[in-house]
Every structure is written in structure tokens, then in C-alpha cells.
C-alpha positions as CSV (number, residue, x, y, z in Angstrom):
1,X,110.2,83.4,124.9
2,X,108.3,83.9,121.5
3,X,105.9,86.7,121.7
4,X,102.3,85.9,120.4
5,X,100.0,87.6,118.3
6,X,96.8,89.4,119.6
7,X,94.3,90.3,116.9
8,X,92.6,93.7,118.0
9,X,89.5,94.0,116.7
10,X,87.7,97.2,116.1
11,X,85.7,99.8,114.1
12,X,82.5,99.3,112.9
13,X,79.8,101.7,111.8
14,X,77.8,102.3,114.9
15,X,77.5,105.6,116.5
16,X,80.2,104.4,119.1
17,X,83.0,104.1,116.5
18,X,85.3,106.6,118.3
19,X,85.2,105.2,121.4
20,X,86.2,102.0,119.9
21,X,89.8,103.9,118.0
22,X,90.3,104.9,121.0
23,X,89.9,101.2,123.3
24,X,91.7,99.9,120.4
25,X,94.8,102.2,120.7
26,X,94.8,101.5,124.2
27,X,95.1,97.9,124.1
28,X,98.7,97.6,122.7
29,X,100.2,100.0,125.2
30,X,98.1,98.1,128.1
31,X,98.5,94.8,127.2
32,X,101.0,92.4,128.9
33,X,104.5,92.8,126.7
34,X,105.1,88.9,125.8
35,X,102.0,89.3,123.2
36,X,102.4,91.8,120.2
37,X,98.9,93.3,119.7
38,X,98.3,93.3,115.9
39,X,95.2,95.8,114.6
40,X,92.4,94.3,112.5
């Protein structure tokens, strides 16, 4: 089966922006394993 591709979006430039590196870096290891989660 073909894995799909999961745009993760995050950043930004409110006062929460390390919290959202860190959700973001969570996603891909969290994430079912037939998507491939791809950083935006």
C-alpha cells in the first residue's frame, strides 16, 4: 500500500511557538505508519 502525505503545519509567531515545535515533532512519530508526515 502507497503511503500518503500528511502536511504538518506549524510555527507561527505567537507566544506559544515552542509548544507548537514540539506538537509538531510529535506528530510524525505518533501518527499511523501508512502516512509519511511531511513538515510545513
Amino acid at each position: 500500500m502507497e503511503r500518503k502525505n500528511i502536511a504538518v503545519i506549524f510555527g507561527g509567531t505567537s507566544s506559544e511557538y515552542g509548544v507548537s515545535i514540539q506538537s509538531a515533532a510529535a506528530v510524525p512519530v505518533n501518527f499511523p505508519k501508512r502516512y509519511s508526515a511531511v513538515p510545513v
